[in-house]
C-alpha positions as CSV (number, residue, x, y, z in Angstrom):
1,X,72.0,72.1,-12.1
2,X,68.6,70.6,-12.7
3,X,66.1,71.8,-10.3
4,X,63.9,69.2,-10.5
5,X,66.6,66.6,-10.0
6,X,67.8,68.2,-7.0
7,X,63.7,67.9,-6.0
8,X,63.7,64.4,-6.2
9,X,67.0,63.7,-5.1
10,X,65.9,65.6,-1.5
11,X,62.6,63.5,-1.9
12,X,64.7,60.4,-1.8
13,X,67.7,62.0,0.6
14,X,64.2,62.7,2.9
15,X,62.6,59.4,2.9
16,X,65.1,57.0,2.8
17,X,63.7,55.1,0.0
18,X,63.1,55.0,-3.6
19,X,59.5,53.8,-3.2
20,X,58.6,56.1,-0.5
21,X,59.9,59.4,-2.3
22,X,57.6,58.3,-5.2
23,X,54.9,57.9,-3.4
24,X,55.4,61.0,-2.2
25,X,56.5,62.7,-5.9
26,X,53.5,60.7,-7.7
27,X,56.3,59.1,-9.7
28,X,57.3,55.6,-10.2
29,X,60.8,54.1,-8.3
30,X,61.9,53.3,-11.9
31,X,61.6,57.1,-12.4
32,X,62.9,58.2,-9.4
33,X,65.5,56.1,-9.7
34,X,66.7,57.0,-13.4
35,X,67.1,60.9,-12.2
36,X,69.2,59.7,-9.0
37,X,71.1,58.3,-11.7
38,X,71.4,61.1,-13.6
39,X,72.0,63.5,-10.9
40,X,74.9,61.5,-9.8
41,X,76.1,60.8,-13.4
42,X,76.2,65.2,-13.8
43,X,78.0,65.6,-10.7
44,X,80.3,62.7,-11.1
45,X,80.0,60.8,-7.9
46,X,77.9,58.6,-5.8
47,X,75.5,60.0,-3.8
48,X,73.7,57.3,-2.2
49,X,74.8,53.9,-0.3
50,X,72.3,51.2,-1.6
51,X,71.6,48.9,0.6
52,X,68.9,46.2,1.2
53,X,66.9,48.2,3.5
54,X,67.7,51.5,1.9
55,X,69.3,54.1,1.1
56,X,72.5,55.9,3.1
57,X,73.4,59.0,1.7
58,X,77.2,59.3,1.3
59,X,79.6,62.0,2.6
60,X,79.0,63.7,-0.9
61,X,75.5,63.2,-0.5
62,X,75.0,64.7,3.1
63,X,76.5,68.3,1.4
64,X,74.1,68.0,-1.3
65,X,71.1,67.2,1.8
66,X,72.2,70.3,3.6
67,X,72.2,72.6,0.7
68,X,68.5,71.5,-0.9
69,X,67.4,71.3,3.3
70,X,68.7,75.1,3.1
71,X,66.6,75.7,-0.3
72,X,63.3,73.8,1.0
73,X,62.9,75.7,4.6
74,X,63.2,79.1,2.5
75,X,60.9,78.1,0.0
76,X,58.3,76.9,2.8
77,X,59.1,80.5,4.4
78,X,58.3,82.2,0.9
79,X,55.1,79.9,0.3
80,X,54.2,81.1,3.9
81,X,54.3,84.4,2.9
82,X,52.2,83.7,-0.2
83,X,49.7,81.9,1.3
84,X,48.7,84.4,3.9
85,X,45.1,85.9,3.0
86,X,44.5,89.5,4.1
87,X,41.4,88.2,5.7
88,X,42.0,84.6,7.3
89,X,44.0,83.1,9.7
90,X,44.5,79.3,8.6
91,X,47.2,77.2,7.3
92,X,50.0,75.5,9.4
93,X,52.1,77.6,12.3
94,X,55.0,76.1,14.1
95,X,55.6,76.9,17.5
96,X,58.1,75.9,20.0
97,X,58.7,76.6,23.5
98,X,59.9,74.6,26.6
99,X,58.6,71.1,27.8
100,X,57.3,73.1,31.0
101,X,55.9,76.3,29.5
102,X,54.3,74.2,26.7
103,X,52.5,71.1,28.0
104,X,51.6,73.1,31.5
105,X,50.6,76.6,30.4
106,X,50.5,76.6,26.9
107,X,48.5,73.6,25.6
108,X,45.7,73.7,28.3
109,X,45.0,77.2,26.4
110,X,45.3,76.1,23.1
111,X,41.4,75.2,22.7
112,X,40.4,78.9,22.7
113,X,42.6,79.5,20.0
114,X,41.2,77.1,17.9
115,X,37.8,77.9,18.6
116,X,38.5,81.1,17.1
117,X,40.4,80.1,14.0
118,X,39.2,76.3,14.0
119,X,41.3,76.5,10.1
120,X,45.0,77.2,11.9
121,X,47.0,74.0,12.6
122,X,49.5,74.4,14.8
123,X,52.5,72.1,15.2
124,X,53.5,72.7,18.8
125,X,57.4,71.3,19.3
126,X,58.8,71.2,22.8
127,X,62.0,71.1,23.6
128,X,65.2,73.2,25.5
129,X,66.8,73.6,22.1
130,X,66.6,76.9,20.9
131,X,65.9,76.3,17.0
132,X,66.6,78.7,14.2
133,X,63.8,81.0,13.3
134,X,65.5,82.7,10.8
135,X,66.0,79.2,9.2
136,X,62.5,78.2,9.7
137,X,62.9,75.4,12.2
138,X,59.8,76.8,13.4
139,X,57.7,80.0,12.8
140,X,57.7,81.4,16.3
141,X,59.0,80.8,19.8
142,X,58.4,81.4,23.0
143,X,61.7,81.4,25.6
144,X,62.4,81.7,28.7
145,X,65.2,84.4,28.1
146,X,65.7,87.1,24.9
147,X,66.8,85.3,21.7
148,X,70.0,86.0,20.6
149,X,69.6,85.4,17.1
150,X,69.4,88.2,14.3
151,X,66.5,89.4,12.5
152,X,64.3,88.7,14.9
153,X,61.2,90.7,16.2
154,X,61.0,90.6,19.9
155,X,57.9,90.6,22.7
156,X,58.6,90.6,26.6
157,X,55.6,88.7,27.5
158,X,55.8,88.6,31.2
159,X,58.5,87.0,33.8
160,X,59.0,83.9,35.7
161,X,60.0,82.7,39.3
162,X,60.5,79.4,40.2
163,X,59.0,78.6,44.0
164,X,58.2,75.8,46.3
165,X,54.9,73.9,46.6
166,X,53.3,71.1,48.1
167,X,50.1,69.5,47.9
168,X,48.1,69.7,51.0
169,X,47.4,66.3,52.1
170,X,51.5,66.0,51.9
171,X,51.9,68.9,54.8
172,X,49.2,67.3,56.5
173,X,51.4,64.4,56.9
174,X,54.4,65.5,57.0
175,X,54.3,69.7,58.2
176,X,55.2,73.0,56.9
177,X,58.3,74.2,56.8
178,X,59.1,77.3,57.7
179,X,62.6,77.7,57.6
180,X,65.2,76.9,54.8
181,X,66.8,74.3,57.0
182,X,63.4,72.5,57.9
183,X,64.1,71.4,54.1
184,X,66.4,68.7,55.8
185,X,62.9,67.5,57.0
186,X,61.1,67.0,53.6
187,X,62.0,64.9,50.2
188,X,63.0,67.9,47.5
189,X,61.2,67.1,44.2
190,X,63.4,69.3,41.3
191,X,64.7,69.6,38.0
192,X,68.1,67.4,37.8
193,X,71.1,68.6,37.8
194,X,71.7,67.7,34.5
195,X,68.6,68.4,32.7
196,X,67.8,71.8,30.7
197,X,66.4,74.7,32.8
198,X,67.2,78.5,33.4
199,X,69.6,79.3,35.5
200,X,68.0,81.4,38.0
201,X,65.6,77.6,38.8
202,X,69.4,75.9,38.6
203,X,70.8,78.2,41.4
204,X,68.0,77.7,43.6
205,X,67.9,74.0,43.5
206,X,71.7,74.0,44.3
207,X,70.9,76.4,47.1
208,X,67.9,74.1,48.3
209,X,70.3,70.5,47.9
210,X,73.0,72.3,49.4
211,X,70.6,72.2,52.6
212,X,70.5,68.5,52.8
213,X,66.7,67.3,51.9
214,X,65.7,64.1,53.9
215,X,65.4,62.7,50.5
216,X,65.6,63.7,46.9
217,X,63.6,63.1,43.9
218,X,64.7,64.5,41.0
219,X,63.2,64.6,37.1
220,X,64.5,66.2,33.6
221,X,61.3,68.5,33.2
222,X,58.9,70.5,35.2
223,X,55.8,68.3,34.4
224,X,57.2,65.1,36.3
225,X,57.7,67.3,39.0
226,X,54.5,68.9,39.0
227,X,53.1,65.2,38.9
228,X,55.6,64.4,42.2
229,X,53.8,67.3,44.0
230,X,50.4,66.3,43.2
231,X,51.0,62.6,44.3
232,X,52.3,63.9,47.5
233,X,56.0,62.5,47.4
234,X,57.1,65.9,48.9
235,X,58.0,70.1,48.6
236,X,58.5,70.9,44.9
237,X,60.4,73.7,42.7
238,X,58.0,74.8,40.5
239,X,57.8,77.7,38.0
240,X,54.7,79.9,39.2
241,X,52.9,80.2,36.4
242,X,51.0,76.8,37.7
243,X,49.4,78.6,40.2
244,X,46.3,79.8,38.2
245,X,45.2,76.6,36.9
246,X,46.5,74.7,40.1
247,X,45.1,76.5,42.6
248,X,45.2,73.8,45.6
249,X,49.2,74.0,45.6
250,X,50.4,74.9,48.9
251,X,53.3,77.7,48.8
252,X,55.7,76.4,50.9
253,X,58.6,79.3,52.3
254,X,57.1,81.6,50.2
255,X,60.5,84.0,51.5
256,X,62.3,81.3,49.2
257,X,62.2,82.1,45.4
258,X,64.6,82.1,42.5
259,X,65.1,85.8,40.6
260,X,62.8,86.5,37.7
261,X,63.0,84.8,34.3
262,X,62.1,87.3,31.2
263,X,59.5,85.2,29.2
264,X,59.9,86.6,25.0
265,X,58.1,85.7,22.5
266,X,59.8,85.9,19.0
267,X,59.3,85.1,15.3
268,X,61.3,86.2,12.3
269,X,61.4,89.5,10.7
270,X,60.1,88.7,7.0
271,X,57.1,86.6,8.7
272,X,56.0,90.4,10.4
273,X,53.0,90.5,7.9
274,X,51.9,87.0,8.6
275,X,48.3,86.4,9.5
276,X,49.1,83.2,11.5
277,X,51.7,84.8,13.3
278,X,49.9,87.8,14.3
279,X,46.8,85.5,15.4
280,X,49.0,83.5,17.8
281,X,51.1,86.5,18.9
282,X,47.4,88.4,20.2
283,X,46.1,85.3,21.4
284,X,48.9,84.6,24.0
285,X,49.3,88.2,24.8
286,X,45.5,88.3,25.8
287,X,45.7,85.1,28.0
288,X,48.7,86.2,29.4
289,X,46.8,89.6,31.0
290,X,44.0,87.6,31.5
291,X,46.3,84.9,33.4
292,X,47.7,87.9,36.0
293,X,44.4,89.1,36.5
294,X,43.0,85.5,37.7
295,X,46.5,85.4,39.8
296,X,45.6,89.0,41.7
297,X,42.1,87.5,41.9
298,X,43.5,84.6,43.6
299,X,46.1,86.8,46.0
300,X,48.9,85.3,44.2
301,X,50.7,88.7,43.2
C-alpha cells in the first residue's frame, strides 16, 4: 500500500475536506483529490461520502482512519524521541490530569515552569477520562489513583483528602457546625452524584446528604464548587490541596474527612529518556515538597 496515499487520505479523513487537507499538505484539492481516487480505486471500495458540505468517511473508511490514527500517534511518539536534545527542554508536552487538580493546583504553578524552559509548550487536557499513554493520547498524566495500564513508569506524588470548608463571612452569617448533624443547618455545596470523582470524595458526600442538608447545591467539578464556597452559598467538599493557595477557607468539622487518595504521576516507558518529560516530572515533584512545606507553615498538616 502507498504510504503517501494513506498520508493524504488521513489528511482528508482528519479535516473533513479536500481543500482543508491541502492546505494543510501544500497540495492542490485537484491533487488531493486524484490520490483519494486512487487509494479507493487500489482497495476497491468507497471510502468517503461526498457531500455538499463535506466529506463522511464510510464504514470502510472509518477502519482505514483507525489504522493510519494508530500509525500517526506512534510516529509522533518516535519523532518525540528524535527530537529530544541532550541539552534542552523545548518542544510540545501533553499533559492531562483532572478538571480539579488541573485548573486549581496545577495551572496556577505553570508560570514557574515556563520561566524556566520559556521554549516547552505544554498542551494541558483536563478531563476524568483516563487516556492511553501507551497510545500517545497524551505524554504524561497525573491521577488521582495508580494507572492500570501496561508499560507505564509510575511516581506516588503525594495523597489527597477531601474536607469541608466555608468562607468566613458565610459562618458569620450562618454559624459553625460542629457536629455531623448540624449539617441539616447549612446548604452542602458538592460534586454531583453523577459527575466523575474518586470514590473516597463519592462516599463522603453520600455520607454528608445522607444527613439531610437544609439545602443542596451541587456541580460536576471541584472548581464550581470552590467558586460556591467563596461566594458564600454555604459548607463545601473540597479536596485539600486548596488550602495553600486559599488560605482564608474556614475548616469546617475538621473530625469529618474522606480517606486518602494516592496522587501518581505517570508517562510511558519508551518516553523515559525524554527531556520534556523529565523537566515536567522534577518540576511538579519540587512544588509538590514545596507545597507541604507552605501547608506545615500554615498548621495545615
Amino acid at each position: 500500500m502507498d504510504w503517501d496515499k494513506l498520508r493524504i487520505f488521513h489528511a482528508v479523513a482528519d479535516a473533513g475536506s479536500l481543500t482543508h487537507a491541502g492546505d494543510r499538505l501544500n497540495l492542490s484539492q485537484s491533487a488531493v483529490s486524484r490520490q483519494i481516487r486512487a487509494l479507493e480505486e487500489s482497495l476497491n471500495t468507497t471510502l468517503f461520502h461526498r457531500h455538499a458540505r463535506g466529506l463522511i468517511l464510510t464504514e470502510q473508511g472509518e477502519l482505514l482512519f483507525e489504522a493510519t490514527s494508530s500509525m500517526s500517534k506512534r510516529l509522533e511518539a518516535a519523532s518525540a524521541r528524535i527530537r529530544d536534545s541532550e541539552e534542552e527542554v523545548f518542544g510540545e508536552l501533553k499533559v492531562t490530569t483532572t478538571t480539579g487538580f488541573g485548573t486549581l493546583w496545577l495551572a496556577p504553578r505553570l508560570p514557574k515552569l515556563f520561566e524556566k524552559f520559556p521554549d516547552l509548550k505544554i498542551d494541558l487536557m483536563l478531563e476524568e477520562r483516563v487516556l492511553d499513554l501507551p497510545m500517545r493520547e497524551a505524554d504524561v498524566a497525573i491521577r488521582m489513583k495508580e494507572p492500570s495500564q501496561a508499560d507505564l513508569i509510575r511516581k506516588r506524588l503525594m495523597t489527597v483528602q477531601m474536607q469541608l470548608y466555608a468562607s468566613r463571612d458565610y459562618l458569620d452569617r450562618a454559624g459553625m457546625p460542629t457536629t455531623m448533624d448540624d449539617i441539616s443547618d447549612h446548604r452542602l455545596i458538592c460534586q454531583s452524584a453523577g459527575a466523575h470523582q474518586v470514590s473516597a470524595g463519592a462516599s463522603l458526600v453520600q455520607q454528608l446528604v445522607s444527613n439531610g442538608p437544609h439545602s443542596l447545591l451541587t456541580v460536576n467539578n471541584y472548581f464550581g464548587v470552590l467558586q460556591g464556597v467563596l461566594n458564600n452559598l454555604g459548607v463545601g467538599v473540597l479536596p485539600d490541596y486548596l488550602t495553600e493557595d486559599f488560605p482564608h477557607l474556614v475548616r469546617v468539622l475538621p473530625q469529618i474527612e474522606s480517606s486518602e487518595v494516592p496522587v501518581f504521576l505517570a508517562y510511558p516507558e519508551e518516553l523515559r529518556h525524554s527531556k520534556r518529560i523529565s523537566a515536567f516530572r522534577d518540576f511538579v515533584q519540587d512544588e509538590i515538597i514545596l507545597h507541604r512545606k507552605q501547608l506545615r507553615q500554615l498548621g495545615k498538616i
